[in-house]
N, CA, C and O of each residue as an XYZ file, in Angstrom:
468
protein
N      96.333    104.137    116.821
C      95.330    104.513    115.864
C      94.021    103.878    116.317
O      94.088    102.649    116.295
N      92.804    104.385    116.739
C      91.649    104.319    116.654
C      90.699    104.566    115.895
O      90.235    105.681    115.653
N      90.285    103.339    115.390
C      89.126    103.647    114.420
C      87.472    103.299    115.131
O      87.182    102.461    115.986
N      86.647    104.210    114.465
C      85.516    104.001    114.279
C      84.939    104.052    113.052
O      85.345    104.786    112.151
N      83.870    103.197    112.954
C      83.205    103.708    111.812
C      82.009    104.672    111.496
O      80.992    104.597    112.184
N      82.128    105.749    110.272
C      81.250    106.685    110.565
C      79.466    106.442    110.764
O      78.640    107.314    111.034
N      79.237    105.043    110.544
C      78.237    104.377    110.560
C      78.101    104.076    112.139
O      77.160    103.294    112.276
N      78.511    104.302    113.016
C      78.496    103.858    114.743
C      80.377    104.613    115.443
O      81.424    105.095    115.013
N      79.778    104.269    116.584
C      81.148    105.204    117.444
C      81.482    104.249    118.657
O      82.470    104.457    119.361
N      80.455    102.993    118.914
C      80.594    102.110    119.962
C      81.718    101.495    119.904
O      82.296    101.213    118.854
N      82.294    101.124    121.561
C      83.381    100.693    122.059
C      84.913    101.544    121.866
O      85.998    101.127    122.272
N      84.615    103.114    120.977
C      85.910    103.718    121.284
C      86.596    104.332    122.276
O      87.799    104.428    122.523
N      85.041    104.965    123.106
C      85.951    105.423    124.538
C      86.005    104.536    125.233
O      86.353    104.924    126.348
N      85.777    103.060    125.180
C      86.019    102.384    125.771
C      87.973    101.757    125.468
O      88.746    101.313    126.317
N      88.175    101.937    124.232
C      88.943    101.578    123.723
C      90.506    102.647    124.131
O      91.597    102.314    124.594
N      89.872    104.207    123.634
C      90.577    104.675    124.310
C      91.041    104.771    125.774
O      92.147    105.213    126.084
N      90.154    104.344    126.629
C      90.814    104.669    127.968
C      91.554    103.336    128.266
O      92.197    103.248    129.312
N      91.495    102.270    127.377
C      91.952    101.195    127.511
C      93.305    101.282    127.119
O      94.171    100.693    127.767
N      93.663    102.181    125.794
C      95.067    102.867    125.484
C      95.895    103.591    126.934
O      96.774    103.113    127.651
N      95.282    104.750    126.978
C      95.500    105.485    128.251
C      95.869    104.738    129.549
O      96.698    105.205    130.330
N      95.175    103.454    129.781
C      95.521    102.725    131.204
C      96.836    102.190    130.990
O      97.651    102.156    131.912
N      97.136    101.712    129.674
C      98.381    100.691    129.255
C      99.466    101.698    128.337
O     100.663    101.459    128.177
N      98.955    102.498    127.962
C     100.648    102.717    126.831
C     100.970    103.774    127.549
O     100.290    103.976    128.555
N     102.130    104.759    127.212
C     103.153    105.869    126.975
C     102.073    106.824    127.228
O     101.105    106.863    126.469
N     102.197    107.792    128.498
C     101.551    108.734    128.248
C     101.254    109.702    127.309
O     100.225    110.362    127.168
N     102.577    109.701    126.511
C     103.119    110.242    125.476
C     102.708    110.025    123.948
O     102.926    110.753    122.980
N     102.148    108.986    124.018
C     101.621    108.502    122.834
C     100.718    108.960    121.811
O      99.574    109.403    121.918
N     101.543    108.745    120.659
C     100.191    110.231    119.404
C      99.460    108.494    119.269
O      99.755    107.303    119.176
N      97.933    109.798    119.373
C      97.111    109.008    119.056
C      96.340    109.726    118.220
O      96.285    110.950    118.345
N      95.509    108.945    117.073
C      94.682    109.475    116.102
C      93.338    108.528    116.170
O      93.294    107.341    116.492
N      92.295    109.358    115.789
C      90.758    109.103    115.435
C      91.125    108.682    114.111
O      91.990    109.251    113.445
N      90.460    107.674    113.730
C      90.101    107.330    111.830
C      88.346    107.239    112.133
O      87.743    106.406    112.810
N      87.885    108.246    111.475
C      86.424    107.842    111.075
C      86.722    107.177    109.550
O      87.216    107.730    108.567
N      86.184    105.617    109.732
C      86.600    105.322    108.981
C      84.808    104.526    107.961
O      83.682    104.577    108.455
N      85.071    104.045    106.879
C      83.628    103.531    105.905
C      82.969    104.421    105.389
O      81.852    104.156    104.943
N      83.652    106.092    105.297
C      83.196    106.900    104.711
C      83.043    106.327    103.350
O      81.952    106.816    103.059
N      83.390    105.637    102.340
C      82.930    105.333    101.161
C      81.502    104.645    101.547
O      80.778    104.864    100.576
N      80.783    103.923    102.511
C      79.461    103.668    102.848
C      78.182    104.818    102.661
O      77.218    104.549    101.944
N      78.291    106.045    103.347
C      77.971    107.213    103.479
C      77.943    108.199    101.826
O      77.231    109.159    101.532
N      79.017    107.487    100.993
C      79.171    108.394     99.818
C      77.920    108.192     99.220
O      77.323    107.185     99.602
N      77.152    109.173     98.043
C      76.642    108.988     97.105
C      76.892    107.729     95.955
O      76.026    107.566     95.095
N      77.693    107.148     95.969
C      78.734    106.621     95.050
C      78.455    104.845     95.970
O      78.963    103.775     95.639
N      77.697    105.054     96.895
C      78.141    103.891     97.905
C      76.858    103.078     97.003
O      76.967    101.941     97.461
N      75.918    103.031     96.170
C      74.775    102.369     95.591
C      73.531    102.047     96.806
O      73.052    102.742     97.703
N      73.248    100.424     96.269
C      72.214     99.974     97.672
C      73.553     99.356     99.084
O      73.204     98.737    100.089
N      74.454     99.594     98.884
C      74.932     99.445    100.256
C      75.048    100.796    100.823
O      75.622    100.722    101.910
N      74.765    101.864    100.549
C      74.795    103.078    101.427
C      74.080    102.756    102.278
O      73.067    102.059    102.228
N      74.811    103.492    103.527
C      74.438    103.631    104.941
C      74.535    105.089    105.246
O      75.240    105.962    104.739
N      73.049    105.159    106.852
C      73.501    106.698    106.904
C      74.950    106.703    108.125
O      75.449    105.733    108.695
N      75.252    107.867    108.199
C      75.843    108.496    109.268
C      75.252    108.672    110.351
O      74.130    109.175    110.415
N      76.081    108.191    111.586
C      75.928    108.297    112.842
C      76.713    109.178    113.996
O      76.455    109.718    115.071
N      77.812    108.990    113.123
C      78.342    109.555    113.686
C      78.906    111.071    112.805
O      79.250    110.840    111.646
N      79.005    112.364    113.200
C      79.170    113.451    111.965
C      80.490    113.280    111.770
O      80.980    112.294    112.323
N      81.341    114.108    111.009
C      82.652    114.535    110.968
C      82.863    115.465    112.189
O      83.862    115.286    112.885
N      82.068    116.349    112.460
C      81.885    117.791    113.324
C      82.050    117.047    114.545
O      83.091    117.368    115.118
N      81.075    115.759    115.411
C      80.849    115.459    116.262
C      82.273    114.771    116.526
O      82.767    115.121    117.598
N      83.041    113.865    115.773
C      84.261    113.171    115.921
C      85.232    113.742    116.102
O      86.091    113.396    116.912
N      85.314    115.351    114.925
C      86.525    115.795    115.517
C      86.383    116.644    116.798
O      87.417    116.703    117.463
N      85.435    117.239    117.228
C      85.105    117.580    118.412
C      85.968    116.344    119.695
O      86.975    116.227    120.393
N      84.855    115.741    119.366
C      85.695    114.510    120.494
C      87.096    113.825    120.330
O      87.522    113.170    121.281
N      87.677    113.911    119.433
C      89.105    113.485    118.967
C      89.783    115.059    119.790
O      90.896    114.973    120.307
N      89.191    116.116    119.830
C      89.876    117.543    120.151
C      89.833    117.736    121.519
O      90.769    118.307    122.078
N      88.524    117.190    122.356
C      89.206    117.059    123.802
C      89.578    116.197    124.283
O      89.888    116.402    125.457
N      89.774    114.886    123.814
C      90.855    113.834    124.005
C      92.162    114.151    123.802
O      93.018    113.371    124.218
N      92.476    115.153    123.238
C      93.841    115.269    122.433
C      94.046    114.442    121.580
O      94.934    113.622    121.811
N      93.423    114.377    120.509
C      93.354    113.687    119.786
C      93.861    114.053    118.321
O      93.519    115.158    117.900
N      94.714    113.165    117.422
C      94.491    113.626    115.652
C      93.023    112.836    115.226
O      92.361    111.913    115.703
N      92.907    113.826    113.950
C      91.685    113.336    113.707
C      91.620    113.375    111.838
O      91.835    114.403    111.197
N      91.377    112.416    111.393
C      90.866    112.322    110.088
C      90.008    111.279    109.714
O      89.967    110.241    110.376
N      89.267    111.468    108.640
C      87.859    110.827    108.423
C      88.807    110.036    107.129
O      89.747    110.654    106.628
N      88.391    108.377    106.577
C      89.128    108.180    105.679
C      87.960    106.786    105.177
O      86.834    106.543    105.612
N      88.706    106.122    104.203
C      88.040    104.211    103.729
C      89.234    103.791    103.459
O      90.237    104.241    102.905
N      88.867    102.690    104.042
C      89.837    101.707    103.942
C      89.618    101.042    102.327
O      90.501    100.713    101.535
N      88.492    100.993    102.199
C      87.872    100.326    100.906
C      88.298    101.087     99.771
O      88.783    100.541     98.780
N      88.114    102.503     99.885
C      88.630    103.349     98.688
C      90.274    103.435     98.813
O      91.120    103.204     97.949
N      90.426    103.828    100.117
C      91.742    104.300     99.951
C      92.429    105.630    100.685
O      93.572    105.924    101.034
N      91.110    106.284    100.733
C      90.555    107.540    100.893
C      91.660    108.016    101.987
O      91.742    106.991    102.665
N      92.394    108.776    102.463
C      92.677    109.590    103.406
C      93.819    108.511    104.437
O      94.542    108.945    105.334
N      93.713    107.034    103.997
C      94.421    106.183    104.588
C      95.880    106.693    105.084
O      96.339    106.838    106.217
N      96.513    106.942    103.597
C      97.759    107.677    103.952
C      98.175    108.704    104.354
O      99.364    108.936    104.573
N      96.894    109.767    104.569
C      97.123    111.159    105.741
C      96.836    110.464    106.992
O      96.806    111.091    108.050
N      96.622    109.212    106.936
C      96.109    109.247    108.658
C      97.636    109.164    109.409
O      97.997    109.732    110.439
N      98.558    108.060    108.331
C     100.068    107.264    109.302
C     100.317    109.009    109.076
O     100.435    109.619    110.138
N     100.378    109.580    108.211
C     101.419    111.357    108.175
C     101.653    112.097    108.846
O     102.684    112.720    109.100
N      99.857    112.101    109.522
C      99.691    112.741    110.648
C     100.242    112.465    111.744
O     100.928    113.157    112.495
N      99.773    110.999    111.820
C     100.890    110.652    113.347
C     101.908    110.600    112.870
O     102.296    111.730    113.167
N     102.662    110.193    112.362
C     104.081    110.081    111.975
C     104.585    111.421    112.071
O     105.597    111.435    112.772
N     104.197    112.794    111.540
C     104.661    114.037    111.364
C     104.517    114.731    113.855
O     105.176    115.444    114.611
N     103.135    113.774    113.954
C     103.026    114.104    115.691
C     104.204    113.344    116.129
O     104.894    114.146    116.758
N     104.595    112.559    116.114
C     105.666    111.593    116.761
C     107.109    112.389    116.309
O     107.887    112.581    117.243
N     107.391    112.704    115.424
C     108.660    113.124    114.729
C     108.916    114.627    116.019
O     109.745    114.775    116.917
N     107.695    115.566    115.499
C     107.725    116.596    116.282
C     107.917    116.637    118.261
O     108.429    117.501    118.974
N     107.279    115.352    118.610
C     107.854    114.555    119.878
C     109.170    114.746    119.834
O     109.679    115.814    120.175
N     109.966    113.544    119.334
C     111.193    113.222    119.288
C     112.441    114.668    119.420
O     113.499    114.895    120.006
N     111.668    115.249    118.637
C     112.546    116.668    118.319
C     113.001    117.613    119.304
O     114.085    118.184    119.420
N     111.344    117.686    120.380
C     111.130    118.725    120.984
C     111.627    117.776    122.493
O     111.429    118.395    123.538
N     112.177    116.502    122.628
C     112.510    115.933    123.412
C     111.646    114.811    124.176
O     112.052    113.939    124.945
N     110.457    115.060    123.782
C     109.482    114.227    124.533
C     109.460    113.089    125.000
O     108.792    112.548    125.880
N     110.675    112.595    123.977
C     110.824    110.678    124.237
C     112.407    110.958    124.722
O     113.293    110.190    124.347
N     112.694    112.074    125.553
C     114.151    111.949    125.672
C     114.911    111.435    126.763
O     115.515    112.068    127.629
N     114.768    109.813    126.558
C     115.350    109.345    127.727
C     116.282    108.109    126.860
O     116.976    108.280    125.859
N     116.051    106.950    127.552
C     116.535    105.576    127.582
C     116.174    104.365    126.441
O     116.824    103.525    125.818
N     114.507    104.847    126.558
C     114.146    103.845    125.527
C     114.275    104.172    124.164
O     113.660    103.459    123.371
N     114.946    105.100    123.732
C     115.266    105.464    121.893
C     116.637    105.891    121.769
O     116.807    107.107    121.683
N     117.291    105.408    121.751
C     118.757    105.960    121.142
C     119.596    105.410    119.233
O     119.524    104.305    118.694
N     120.223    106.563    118.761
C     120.521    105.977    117.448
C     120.630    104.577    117.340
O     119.838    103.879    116.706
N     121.904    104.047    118.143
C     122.037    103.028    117.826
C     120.972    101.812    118.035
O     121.330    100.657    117.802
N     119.998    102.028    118.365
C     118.919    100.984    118.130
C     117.526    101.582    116.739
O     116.672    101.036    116.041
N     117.942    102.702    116.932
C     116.639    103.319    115.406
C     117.330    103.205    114.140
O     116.772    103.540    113.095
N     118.757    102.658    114.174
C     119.630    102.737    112.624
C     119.034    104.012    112.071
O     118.787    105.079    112.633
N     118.849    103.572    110.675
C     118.758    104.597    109.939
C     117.289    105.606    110.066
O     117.134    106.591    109.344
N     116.399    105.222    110.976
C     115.251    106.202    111.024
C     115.615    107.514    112.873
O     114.911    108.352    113.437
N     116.706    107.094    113.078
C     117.219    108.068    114.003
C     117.669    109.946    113.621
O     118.610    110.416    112.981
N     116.757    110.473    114.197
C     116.981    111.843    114.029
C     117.713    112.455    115.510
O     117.352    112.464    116.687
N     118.717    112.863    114.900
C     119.648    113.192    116.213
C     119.222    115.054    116.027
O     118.977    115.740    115.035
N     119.303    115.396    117.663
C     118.665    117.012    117.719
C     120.382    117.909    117.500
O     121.449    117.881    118.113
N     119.913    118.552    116.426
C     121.469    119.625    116.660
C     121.077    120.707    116.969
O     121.878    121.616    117.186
């Protein structure tokens, strides 16, 4: 999971290719534009503008291969579509074989093991 905040975008492609050098090629990865409650109407004298758009992030989350959702941590906002999303990308992995080797078998996932019939 990569976050930025929608207030700035610095150090994520740095961040991402830093993912890319070290993990699972395989790996779901997601964008969080995240401090959208900053940006709200609702945000008072701590509103901030936007720097970064929604349009411009998911763009770039889309040729990264990227998931992408805009959320706050502060509100709450979208927090729990962000794990869904990956969680629902990873599941669909598993299924379609992607992780089908050595390092995942039932007997080490207990009860979160989905066996393919």
């Amino acid at each position: 999971m990569l976050t930025h905040g929608v207030t700035g975008f610095l150090n994520t492609r740095t961040w991402l290719k830093d993912v890319r050098q070290h993990a699972d090629p395989h790996l779901t990865c997601i964008l969080v534009g995240n401090k959208t409650d900053l940006c709200s109407d609702n945000a008072g004298p701590a509103k901030r503008n936007r720097e970064v758009t929604s349009e411009e992030a998911e763009l770039w989350a889309k040729e990264e291969g990227l998931l992408f959702v805009e959320a706050s941590a502060r509100s709450g906002e979208n927090v729990e579509l962000a794990f869904e999303q990956a969680t629902r990308d990873i599941l669909v992995k598993i299924r379609n074989g992607v992780f089908d080797d050595d390092r995942v078998s039932c007997a080490s996932a207990g009860p979160f093991c989905i066996s393919k019939r």
